[in-house]
N, C-alpha and C positions, 0 to 999 in steps of 0.2 A: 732552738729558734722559736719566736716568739710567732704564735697561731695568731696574725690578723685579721681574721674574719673572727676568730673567739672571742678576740680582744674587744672589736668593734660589738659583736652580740652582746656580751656583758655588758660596756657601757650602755646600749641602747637599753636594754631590759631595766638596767637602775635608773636610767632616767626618764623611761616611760612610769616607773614605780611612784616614783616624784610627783611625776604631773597627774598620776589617778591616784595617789593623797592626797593634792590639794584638790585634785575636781571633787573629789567625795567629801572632803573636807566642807566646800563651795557649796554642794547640794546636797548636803544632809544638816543644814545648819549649826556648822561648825562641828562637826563631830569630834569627843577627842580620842577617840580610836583612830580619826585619818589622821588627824596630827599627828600624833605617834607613830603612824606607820610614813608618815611624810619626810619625820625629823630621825626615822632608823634608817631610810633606803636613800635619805644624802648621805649620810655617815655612812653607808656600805658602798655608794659610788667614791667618795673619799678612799676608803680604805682599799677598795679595788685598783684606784687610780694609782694609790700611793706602790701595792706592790707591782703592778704590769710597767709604772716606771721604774721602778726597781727592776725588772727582768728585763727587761731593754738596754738599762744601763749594762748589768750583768751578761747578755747572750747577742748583745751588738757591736761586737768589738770593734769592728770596721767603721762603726760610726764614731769611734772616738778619737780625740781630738787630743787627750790626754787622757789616759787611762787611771782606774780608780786605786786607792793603796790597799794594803792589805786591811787598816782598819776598814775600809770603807767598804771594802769587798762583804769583809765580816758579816755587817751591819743592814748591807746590801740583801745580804744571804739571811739575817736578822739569826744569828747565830752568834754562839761565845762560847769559849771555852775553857777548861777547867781540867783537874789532873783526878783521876779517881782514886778510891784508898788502894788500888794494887799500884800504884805509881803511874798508870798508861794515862797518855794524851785521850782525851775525850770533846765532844762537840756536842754541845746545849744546841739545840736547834727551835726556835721557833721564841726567839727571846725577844721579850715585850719591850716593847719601845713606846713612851706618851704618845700618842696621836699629835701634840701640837708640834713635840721636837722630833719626831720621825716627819712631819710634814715641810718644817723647816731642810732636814738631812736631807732630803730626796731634792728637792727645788735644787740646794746648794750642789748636792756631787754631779743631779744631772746637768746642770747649768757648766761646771766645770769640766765634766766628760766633755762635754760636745763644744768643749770649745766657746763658750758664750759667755759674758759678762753679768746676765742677768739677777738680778739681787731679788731675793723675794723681801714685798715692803712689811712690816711688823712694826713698822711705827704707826699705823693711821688705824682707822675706825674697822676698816674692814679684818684688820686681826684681831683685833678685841673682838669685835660681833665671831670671829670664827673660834677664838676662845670659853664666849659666852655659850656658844651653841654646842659642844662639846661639853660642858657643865651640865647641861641641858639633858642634852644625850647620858652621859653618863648617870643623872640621875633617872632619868626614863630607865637605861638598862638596869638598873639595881636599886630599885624601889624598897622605902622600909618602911613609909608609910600612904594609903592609899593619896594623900597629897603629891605624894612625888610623882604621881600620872597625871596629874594636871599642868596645862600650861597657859599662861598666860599672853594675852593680849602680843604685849612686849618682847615676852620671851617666843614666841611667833616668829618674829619682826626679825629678831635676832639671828635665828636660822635662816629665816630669807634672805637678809644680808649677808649673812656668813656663805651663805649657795653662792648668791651673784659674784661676789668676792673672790669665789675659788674659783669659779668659771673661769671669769677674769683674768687670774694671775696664772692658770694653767694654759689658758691660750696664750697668752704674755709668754711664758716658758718655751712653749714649743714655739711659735714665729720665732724668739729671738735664736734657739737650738738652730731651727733650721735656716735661719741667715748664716748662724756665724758657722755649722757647717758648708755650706755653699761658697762662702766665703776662705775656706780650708780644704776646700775639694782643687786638686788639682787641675791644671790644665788641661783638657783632653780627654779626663777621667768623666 
């Protein structure tokens, strides 16, 4: 069972982290150490978000609507598996998935679990800016030359748009979840 008062502390802590990158960012004239710690603790509210909806999906059975298959369970579980050289079944646990297409997965199964039609959009601006901003990131985490810690104006812009963006379509997710459960809860119940 998923700990909601954990859940809620972690999001609140990654997104107080956010808003004092940008304030120290704002009043130390542009620092790029806040930026960097700005553009790492959206990407760890991302990543946080992405698995506590993954365990939801996983440890809330009652709330589904249609329940997930076994790849998705898998994937869910972000595991795979594999046969070892003695012949025995064996589980890869902890298997890396892109950030852009585990972002997509998660939106899509929990959308379908819980019964909702909602489509995550990937045609418009705000998934570019959230692919750009993941570029971004990625180059901030695995730097090979001191340029790669710098960021640019634009490239700023980009991560901010990619935040509003996920805000966005994350609340977008759960209202339409909890219509179309609501809408699937029986009578009485």
């Amino acid at each position: 069972m998923i700990d909601q008062s954990a859940f809620v502390e972690l999001i609140n802590t990654l997104v107080a982290d956010m808003t004092a990158g940008i304030e120290l960012y704002t009043s130390t004239d542009r620092s790029p150490f806040a930026l960097r710690t700005y553009v790492r603790s959206f990407f760890a509210y991302v990543e946080a978000w992405a698995y506590l909806t993954k365990q939801l999906v996983l440890e809330e059975p009652v709330l589904h609507v249609v329940s997930p298959n076994q790849a998705e369970v898998a994937l869910l579980r972000e595991e795979a598996y594999d046969v070892s050289d003695s012949g025995e079944a064996v589980t890869r646990i902890d298997r890396f998935i892109p950030l852009d297409r585990n972002i997509r997965f998660v939106f899509a199964v929990a959308a379908h679990c819980f019964g909702s039609t909602y489509k995550l959009d990937v045609s418009g601006r705000g998934w570019q800016a959230f692919r750009e901003a993941i570029r971004i990131r990625n180059r901030l985490m695995h730097p090979k030359l001191p340029t790669d810690l710098a960021l640019s104006d634009s490239e700023f812009q980009a991560v901010k748009d990619a935040q509003l963006w996920f805000w966005r379509v994350a609340v977008e997710l759960q209202e339409s979840a909890e219509a179309a459960l609501k809408a699937h809860k029986p009578a009485g119940a």
